[in-house]
C-alpha positions in Angstrom: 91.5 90.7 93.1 94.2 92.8 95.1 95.8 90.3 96.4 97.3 88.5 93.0 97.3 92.0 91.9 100.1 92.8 94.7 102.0 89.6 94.4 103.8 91.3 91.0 104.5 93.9 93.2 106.4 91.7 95.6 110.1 90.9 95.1 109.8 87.8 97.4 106.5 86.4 95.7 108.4 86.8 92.4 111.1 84.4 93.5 108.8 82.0 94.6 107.2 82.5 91.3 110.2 82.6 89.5 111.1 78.6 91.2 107.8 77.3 90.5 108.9 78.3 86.9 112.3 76.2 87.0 110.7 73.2 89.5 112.5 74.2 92.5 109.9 74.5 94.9 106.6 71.9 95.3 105.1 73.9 98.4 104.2 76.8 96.4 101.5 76.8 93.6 99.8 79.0 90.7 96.4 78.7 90.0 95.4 77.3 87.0 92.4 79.5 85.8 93.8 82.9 87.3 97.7 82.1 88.5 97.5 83.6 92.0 100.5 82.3 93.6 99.3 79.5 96.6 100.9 77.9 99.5 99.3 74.4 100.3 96.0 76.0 98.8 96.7 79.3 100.6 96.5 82.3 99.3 100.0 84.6 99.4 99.9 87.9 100.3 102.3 90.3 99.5 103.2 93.4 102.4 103.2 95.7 99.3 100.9 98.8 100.2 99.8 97.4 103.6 97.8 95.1 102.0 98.6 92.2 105.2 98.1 94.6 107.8 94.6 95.5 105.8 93.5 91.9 106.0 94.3 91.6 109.6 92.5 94.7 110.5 89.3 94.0 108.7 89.5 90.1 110.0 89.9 91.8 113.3 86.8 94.3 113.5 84.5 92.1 111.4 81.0 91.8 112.8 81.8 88.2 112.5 84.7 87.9 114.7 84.8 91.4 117.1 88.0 91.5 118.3 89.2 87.7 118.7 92.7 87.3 120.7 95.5 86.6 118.3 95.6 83.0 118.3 92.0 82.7 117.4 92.3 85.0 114.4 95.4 83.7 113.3 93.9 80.3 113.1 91.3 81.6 110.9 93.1 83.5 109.1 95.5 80.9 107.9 92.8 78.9 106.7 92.9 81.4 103.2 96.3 83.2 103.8 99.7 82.8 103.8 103.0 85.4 104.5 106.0 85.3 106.2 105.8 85.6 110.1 102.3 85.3 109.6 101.6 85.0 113.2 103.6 87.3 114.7 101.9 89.5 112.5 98.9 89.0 113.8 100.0 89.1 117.3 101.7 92.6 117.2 98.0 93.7 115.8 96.3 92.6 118.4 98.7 93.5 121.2 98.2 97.3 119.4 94.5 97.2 120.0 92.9 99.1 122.7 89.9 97.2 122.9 91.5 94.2 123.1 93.9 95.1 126.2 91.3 96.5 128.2 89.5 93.0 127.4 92.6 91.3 129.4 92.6 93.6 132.0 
C-alpha cells in the first residue's frame, strides 16, 4: 500500500509517529495488523512524491464522481484520508480544473 509506504518518507508523519511512541498524542493511531499511521480512523497521507495531489486527481476524474465541486469531494474524501490543509488542497485542485470552471460559467 503506497500510502503507509510514503508515511516513512514523511518527516511530519514520523513525528506523529514518533509521539504515538512516547504517549503524547491520542488523535493519532497505528494500525495494529499493518501500523499505517491513522487519524480518527483516517488514513494519513504523506505529500512525499505527489502522492495527495494523486489521490485528489483520481477522486476527481473517477467515473464515480466526474468532476464534483470541491466541497463535495472533500467531504468524501475525508471519509478515508487525512493531511494537513486537506481542504484547501482540494479546492486549489478544483479551482485548476478546466472542466470544472467552464461548469460554473
Amino acid at each position: 500500500m503506497e500510502v503507509k509506504e510514503k508515511q516513512y518518507n514523511d518527516p511530519v508523519l514520523m513525528q506523529l509517529r514518533e509521539g504515538i511512541h512516547k504517549h503524547k498524542t491520542t488523535t493519532f493511531s497505528l494500525g495494529m495488523d499493518d501500523g499505517t499511521l491513522s487519524y480518527q480512523g483516517r488514513l494519513c497521507v504523506s505529500n512525499v512524491d505527489g502522492l495527495q495531489e494523486r489521490i485528489v486527481a483520481e477522486a476527481h476524474t473517477s467515473r464515480y464522481s466526474v468532476h464534483p465541486g470541491s466541497t463535495k469531494m472533500y467531504h468524501d474524501l475525508k471519509e478515508v484520508y487525512w493531511w494537513n490543509d486537506m481542504k484547501r488542497g482540494v479546492a486549489d485542485f478544483v479551482a485548476k480544473c478546466s472542466n470544472c470552471q467552464q461548469v460554473k460559467a
